[in-house]
Kinemage of the C-alpha trace (Angstrom):
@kinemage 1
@onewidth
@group {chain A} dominant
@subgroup {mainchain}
@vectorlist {calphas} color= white
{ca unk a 1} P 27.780 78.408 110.509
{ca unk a 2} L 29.063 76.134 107.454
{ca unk a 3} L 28.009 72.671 109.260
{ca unk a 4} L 24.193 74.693 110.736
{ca unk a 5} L 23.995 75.643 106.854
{ca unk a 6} L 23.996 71.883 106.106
{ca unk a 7} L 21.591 70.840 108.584
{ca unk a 8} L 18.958 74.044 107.520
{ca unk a 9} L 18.904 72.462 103.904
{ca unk a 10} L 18.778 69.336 104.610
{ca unk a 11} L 16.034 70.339 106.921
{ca unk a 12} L 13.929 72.582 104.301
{ca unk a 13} L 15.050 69.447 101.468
{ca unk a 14} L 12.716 67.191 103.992
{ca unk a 15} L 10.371 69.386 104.018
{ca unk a 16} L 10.076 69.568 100.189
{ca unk a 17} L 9.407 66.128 99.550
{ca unk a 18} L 6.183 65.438 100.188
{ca unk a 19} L 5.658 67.243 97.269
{ca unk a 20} L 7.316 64.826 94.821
{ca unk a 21} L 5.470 62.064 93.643
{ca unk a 22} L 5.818 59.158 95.346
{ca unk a 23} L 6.796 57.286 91.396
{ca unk a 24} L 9.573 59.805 91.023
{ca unk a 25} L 11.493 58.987 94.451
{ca unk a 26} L 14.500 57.138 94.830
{ca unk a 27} L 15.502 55.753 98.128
{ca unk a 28} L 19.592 56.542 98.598
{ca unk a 29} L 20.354 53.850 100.690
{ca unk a 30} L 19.757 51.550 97.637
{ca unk a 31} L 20.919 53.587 95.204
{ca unk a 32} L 24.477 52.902 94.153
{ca unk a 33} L 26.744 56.390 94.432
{ca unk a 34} L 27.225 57.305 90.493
{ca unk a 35} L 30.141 57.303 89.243
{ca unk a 36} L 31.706 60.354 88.089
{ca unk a 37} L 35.285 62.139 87.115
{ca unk a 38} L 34.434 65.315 89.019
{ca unk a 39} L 33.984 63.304 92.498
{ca unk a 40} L 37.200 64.426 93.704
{ca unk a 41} L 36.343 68.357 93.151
{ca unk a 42} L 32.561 68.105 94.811
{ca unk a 43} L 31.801 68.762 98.618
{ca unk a 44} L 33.771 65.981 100.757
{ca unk a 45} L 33.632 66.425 104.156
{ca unk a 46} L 35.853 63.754 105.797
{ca unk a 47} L 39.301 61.910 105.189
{ca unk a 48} L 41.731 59.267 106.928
{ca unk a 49} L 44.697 57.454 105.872
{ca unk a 50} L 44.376 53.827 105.019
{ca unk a 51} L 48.019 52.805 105.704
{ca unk a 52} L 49.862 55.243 102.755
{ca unk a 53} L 46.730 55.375 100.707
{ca unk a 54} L 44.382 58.953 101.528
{ca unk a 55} L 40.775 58.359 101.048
{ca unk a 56} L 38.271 61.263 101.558
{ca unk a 57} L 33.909 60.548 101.762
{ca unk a 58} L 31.217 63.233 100.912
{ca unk a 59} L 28.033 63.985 99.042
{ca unk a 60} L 26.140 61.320 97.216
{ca unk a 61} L 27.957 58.516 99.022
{ca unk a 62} L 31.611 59.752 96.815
{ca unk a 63} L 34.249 57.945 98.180
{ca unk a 64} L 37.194 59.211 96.274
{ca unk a 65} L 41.215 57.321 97.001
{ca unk a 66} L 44.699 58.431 96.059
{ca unk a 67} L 48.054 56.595 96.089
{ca unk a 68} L 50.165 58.866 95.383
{ca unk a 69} L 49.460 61.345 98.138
{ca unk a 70} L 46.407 63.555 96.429
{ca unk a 71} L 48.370 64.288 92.806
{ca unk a 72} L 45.377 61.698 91.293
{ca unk a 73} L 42.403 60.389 92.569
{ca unk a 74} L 40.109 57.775 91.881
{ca unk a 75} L 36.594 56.547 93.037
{ca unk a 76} L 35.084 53.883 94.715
{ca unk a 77} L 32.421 51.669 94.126
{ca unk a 78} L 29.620 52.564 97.025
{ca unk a 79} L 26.188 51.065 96.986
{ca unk a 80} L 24.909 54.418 98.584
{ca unk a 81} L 23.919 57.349 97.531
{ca unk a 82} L 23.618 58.898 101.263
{ca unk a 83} L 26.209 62.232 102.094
{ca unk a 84} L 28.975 60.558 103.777
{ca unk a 85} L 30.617 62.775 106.471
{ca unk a 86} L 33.442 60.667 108.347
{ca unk a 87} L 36.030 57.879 107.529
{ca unk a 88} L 38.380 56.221 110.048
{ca unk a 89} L 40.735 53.400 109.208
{ca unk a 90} L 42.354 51.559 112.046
{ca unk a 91} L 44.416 49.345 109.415
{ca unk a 92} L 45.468 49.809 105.920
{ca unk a 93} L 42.780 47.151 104.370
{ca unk a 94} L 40.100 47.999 107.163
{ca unk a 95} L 37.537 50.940 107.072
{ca unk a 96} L 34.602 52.283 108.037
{ca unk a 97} L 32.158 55.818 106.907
{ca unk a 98} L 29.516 57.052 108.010
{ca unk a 99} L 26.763 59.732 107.504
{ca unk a 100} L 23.497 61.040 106.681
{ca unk a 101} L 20.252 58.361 106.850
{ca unk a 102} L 22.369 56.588 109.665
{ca unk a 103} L 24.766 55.337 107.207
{ca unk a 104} L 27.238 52.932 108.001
{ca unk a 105} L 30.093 51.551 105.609
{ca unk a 106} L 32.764 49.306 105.569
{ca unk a 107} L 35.663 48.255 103.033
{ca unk a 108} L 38.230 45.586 103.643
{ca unk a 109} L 40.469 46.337 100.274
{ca unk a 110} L 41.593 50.034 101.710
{ca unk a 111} L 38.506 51.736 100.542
{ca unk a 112} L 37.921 50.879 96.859
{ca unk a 113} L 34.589 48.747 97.549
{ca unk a 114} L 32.065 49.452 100.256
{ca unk a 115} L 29.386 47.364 101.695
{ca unk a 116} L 26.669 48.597 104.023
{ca unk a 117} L 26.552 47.579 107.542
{ca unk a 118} L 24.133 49.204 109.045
{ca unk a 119} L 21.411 52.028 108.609
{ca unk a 120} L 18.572 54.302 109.396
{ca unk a 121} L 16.020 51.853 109.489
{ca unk a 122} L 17.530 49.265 110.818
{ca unk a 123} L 19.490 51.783 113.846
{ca unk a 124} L 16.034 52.480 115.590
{ca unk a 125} L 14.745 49.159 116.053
{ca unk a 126} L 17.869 48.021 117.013
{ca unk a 127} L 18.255 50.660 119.708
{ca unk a 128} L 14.906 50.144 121.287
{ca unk a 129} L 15.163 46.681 121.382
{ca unk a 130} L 18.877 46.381 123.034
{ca unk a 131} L 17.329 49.759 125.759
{ca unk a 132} L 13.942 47.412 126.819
{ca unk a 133} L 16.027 44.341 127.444
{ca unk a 134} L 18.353 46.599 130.153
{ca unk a 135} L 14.901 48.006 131.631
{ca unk a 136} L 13.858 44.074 132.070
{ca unk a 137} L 17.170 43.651 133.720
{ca unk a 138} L 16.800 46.901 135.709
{ca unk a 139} L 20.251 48.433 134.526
{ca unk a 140} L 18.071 51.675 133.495
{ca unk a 141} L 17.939 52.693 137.123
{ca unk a 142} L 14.054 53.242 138.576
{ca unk a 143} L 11.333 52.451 136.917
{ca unk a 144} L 10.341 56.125 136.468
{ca unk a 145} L 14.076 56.522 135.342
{ca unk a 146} L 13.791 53.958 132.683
{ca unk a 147} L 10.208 55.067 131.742
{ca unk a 148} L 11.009 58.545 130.716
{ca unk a 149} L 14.723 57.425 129.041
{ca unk a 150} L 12.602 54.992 126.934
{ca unk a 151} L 10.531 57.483 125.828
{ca unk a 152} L 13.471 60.002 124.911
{ca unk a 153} L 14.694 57.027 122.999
{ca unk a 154} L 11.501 56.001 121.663
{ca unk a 155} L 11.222 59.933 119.854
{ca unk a 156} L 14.968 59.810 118.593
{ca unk a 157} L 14.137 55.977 117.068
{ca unk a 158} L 11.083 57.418 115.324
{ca unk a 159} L 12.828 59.249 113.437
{ca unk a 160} L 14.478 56.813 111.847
{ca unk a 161} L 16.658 57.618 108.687
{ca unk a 162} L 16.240 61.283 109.337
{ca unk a 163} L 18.283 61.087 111.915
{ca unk a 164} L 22.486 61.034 110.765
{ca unk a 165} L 25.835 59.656 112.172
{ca unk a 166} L 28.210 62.177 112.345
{ca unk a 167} L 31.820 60.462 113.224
{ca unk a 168} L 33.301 57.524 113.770
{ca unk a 169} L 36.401 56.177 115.394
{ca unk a 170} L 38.043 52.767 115.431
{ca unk a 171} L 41.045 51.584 117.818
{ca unk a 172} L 41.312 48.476 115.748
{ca unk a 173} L 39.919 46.052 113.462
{ca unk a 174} L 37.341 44.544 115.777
{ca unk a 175} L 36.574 47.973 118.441
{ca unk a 176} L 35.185 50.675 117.461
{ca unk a 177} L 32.722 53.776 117.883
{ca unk a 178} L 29.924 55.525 116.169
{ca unk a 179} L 28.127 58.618 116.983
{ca unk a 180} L 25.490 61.258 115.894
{ca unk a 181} L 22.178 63.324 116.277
{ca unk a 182} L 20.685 63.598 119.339
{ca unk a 183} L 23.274 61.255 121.542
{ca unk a 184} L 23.283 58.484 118.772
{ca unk a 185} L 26.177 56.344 119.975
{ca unk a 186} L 26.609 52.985 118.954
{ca unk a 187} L 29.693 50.447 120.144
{ca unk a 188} L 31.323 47.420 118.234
{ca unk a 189} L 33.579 44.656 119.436
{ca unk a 190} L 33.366 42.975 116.396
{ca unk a 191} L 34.479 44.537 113.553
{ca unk a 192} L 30.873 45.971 112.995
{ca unk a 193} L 28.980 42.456 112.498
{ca unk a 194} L 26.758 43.743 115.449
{ca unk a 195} L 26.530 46.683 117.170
{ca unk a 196} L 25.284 47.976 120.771
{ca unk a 197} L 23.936 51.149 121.397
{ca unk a 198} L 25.340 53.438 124.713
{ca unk a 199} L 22.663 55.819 124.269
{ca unk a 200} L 21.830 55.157 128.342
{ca unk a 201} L 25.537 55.791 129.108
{ca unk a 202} L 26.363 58.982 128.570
{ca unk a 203} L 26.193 61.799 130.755
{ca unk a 204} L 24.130 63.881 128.049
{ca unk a 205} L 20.530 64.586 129.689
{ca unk a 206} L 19.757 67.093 127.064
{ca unk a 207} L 20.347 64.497 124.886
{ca unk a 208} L 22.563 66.813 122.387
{ca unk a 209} L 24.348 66.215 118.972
{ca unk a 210} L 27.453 63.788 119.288
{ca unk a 211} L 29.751 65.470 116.447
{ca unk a 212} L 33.184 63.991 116.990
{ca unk a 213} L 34.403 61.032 119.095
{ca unk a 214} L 38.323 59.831 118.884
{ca unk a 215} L 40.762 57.937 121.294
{ca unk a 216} L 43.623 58.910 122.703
{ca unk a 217} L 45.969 56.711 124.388
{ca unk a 218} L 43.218 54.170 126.539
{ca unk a 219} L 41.208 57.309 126.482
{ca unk a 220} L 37.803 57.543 124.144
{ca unk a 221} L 36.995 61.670 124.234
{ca unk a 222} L 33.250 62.496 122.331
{ca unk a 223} L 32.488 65.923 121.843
{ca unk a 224} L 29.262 67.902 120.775
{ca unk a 225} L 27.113 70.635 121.437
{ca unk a 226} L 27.154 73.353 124.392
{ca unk a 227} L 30.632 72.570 125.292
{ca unk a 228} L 29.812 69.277 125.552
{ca unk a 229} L 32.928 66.851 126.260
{ca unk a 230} L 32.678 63.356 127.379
{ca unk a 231} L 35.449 60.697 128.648
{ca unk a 232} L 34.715 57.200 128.497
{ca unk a 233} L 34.962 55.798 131.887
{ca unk a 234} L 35.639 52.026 131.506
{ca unk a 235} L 35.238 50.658 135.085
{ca unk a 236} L 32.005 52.266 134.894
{ca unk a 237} L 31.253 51.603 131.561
{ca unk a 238} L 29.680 55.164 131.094
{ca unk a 239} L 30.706 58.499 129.096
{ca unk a 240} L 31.297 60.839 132.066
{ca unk a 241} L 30.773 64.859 130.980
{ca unk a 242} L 34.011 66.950 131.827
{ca unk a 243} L 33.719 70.761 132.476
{ca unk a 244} L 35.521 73.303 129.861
{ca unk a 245} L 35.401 76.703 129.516
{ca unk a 246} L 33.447 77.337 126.397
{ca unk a 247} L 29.419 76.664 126.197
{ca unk a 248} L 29.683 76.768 122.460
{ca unk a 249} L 29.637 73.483 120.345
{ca unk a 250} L 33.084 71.338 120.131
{ca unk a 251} L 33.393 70.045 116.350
{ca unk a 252} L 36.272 67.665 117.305
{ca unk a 253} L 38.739 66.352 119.507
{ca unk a 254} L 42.421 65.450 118.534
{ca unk a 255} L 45.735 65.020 120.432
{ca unk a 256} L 49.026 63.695 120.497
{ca unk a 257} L 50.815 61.481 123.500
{ca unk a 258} L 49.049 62.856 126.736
{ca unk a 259} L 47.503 66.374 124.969
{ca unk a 260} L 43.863 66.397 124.317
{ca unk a 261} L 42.776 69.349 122.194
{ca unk a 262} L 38.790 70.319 121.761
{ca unk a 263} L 38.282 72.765 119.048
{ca unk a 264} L 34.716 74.266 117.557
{ca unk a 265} L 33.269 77.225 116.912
{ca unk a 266} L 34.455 80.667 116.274
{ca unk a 267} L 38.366 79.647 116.920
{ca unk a 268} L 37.712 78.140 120.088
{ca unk a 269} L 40.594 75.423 120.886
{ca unk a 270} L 41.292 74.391 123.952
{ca unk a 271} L 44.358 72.519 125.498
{ca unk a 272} L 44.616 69.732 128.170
{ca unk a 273} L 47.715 67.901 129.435
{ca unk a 274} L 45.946 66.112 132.198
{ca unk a 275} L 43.442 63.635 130.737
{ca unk a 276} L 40.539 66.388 130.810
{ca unk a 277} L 40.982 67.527 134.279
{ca unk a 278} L 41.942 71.046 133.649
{ca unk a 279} L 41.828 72.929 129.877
{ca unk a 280} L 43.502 76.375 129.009
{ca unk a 281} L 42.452 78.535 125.689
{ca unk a 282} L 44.653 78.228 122.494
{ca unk a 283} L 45.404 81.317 120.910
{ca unk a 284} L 44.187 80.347 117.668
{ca unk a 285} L 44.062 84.047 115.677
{ca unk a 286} L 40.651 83.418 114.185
{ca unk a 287} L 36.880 83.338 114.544
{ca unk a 288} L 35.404 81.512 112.350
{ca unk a 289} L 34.605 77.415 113.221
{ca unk a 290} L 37.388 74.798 113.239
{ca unk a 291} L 36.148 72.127 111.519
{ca unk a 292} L 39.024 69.355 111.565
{ca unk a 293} L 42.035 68.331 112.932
{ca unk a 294} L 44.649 65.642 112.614
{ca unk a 295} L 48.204 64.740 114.229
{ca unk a 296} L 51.485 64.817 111.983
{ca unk a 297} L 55.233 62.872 113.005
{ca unk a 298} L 56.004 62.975 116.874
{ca unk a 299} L 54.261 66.468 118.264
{ca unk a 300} L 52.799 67.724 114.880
{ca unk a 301} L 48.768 69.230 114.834
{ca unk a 302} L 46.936 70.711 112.209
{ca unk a 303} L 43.183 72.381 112.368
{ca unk a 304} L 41.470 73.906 109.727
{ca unk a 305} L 38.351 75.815 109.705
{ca unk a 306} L 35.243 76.516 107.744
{ca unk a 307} L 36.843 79.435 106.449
{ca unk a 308} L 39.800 77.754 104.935
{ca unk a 309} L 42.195 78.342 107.466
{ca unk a 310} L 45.497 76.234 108.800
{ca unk a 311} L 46.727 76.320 112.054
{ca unk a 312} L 49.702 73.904 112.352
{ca unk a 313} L 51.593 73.017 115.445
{ca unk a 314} L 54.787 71.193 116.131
{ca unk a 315} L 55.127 71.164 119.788
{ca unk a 316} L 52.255 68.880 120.350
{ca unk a 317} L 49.810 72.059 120.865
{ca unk a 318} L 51.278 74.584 122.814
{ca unk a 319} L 51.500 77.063 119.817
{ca unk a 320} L 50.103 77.333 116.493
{ca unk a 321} L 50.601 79.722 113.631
{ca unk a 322} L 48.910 80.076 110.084
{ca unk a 323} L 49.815 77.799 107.524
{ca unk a 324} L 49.195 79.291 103.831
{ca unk a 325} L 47.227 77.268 101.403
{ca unk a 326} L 47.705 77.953 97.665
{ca unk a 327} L 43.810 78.562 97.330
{ca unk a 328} L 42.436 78.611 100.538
{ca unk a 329} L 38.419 77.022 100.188
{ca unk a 330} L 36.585 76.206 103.007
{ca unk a 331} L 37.375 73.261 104.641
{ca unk a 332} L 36.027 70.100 106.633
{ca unk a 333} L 38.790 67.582 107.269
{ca unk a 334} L 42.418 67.728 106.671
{ca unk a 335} L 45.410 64.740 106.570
{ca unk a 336} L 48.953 64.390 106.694
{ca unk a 337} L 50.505 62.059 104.599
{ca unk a 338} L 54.534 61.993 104.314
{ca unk a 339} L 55.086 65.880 103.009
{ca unk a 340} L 52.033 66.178 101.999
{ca unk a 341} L 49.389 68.143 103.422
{ca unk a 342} L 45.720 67.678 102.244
{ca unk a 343} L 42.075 69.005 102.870
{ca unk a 344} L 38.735 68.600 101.934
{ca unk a 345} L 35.755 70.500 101.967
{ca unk a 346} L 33.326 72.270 99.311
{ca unk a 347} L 35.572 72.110 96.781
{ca unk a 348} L 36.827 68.854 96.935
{ca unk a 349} L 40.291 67.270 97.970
{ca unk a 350} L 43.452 69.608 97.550
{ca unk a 351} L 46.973 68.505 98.090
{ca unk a 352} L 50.242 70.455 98.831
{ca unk a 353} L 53.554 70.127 99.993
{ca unk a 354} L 53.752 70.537 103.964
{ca unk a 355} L 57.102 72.837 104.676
C-alpha cells in the first residue's frame, strides 16, 4: 500500500545511515526547507484551507500556498527540512503541520512563515515526564498497571525522532489535537505553547498507529490501524474504542452535521448517523486505499484514494459516484475551495473546476 511503501523506505533509509559519515550528516529539524520553484509539483501529502487561502505540506518540510484557488502557488519559509504529512487551520491566520521526526509547526500569517513548536526529541521526555507524575498521583490505575504502561511508554519515548506524527486537528485557536506512531497523542489548550500527552487514555492496548483524528460536532473521532476507531469521551476524559465492521486500517475520518464516515483501505468506507453506535458499508466501486477526505457546502463529501480516484457525495454520504480528474495521479489529501476542487499527492497540488 502507497502510505506502507512510505514507511518501508523510510525504514530501509534508517537503516542506511549508519553508513554515512557522521561529518556528512545534516540534522532536518535544523535545516531550513530549501527553497525551490518545483515545490508545488513534488510529493505533498496534506492540505487545509486557511480562510480562502489553500495551503498543502509534504516532503522536505515544502509548505506550498495559493490565493487564487490552486491556478499559482507559492512557498513558505519553513525552518525544517522534516516530510510534513498534515495541516489543519482552525482560523484563517492560525495553523498548525505536522510529520515525520515528531514535527510540529505553527504559522500565525495563514501559512507563509512557520516556527517549530515541538519535536522528536523534545516529545519523549516530555511524555515520560507528564506519565510518572500521574503514576505518583495514582491516576495510572495499580501499581502493576502503571508499571507495565510506563514501560510501553518508556520503548515508544526511546525512540525518539524516529517515531512521526501523522495528523492533526484543531477546533480553534487555543484546542487542539495531535496524533501518530504507536498511540502518540498529544492535547493542547493553549494554542500549542504546551502540550499534554493522552497516551494513558485511549482504549488502544496494542498500542497501534493513530493515522487520522478530526471533530465533528462536540465529537473528537481518531482512527488507525485494525479497524481501530476511537470517540473521545469527555466526562471520562478517555478515547473509548467503538466496534466497526472492518479489521483493516482506517486512514481517516470525515463527516458532515451528525454523519461520521471512516474510510481506509481497499475502498472500505463506512457510514454512521448515530455518533458511532452503529456503521453500514459505503458502496464505494473501488479497491484500492482511500487516502483523504474533506466536506464541501451543506451535505457535500469527497474521498480520494491512493490510486487517484474521486468519490464525491452530495447527500451528506449516503451515495457517492466517480468524479473524473483531468490526469488522475495518486493522491493523499484533497480540498474544496469555492468551485474548485484540489488534490495532492506524488505529483504535487492539482486544481480543477468542481461541476
Amino acid at each position: 500500500m502507497f502510505l506502507q511503501s512510505i514507511r518501508c523506505a523510510l525504514v530501509a533509509l534508517a537503516l542506511a545511515l549508519p553508513a554515512v559519515a557522521a561529518a556528512d550528516f545534516t540534522d532536518v529539524m535544523n535545516t531550513p526547507a530549501s527553497m525551490s520553484p518545483l515545490a508545488s509539483k513534488g510529493l505533498l501529502n496534506g492540505l487545509a484551507l486557511a480562510g480562502k487561502r489553500i495551503v498543502a505540506v509534504g516532503q522536505r518540510g515544502h509548505i506550498v500556498y495559493s490565493d487564487d484557488n490552486g491556478a499559482h502557488w507559492q512557498q513558505a519559509k519553513v525552518p525544517v527540512s522534516s516530510d510534513l504529512v498534515a495541516v489543519s487551520f482552525p482560523t484563517p491566520e492560525q495553523g498548525w503541520a505536522v510529520g515525520h521526526d515528531g514535527m510540529v509547526l505553527h504559522t500565525t500569517d495563514g501559512g507563509a512563515n512557520w516556527a517549530t513548536q515541538l519535536d522528536g526529541h523534545r516529545m519523549g521526555p516530555l511524555m515520560m515526564e507528564q506519565l510518572r507524575a500521574q503514576a505518583a498521583k495514582g491516576q495510572l490505575g495499580s501499581a502493576e498497571d502503571a508499571s507495565r504502561l510506563l514501560d510501553e511508554a518508556g520503548r515508544v519515548a526511546a525512540q525518539g525522532a524516529e517515531n512521526p506524527f501523522l495528523d492533526v486537528w484543531f477546533a480553534d485557536a487555543r484546542h487542539g489535537y495531535i496524533v501518530g506512531a504507536f498511540n502518540l497523542i498529544f492535547e493542547t489548550s493553549d494554542g500549542g505553547q504546551t502540550w499534554t500527552s493522552c497516551f494513558a487514555q485511549t482504549e488502544n492496548p496494542e498500542r497501534l498507529h493513530l493515522y487520522a483524528v478530526h471533530g465533528l460536532g462536540q465529537d473528537v473521532y481518531i482512527t488507525g490501524e485494525q479497524g481501530l476507531v476511537l470517540k473521545l469521551d469527555r466526562e471520562a476524559g478517555r478515547f473509548r474504542a467503538l466496534s466497526t465492521p472492518y479489521k483493516g486500517t482506517y486512514f481517516g475520518v470525515v463527516g458532515t452535521g451528525p454523519v461520521v464516515i471512516v474510510y481506509g483501505l481497499r475502498g472500505n468506507a463506512y457510514r454512521s448517523t448515530d455518533n458511532g453506535a452503529h456503521w453500514e458499508p459505503i458502496d464505494t466501486g473501488i479497491q484500492e486505499g482511500m487516502t483523504g477526505a474533506t466536506t464541501f457546502g451543506s451535505n457535500g463529501i469527497a474521498l480520494v484514494s491512493q490510486a487517484g480516484s474521486v468519490l464525491l457525495s452530495r447527500d451528506g454520504g449516503q451515495h457517492f459516484a466517480p468524479y473524473r480528474l483531468t490526469k488522475p495521479t495518486p493522491t493523499s489529501a484533497v480540498a474544496v475551495s469555492g468551485d474548485v476542487i484540489v488534490t495532492a499527492g506524488v505529483l504535487g497540488v492539482k486544481a480543477q473546476a468542481l461541476h
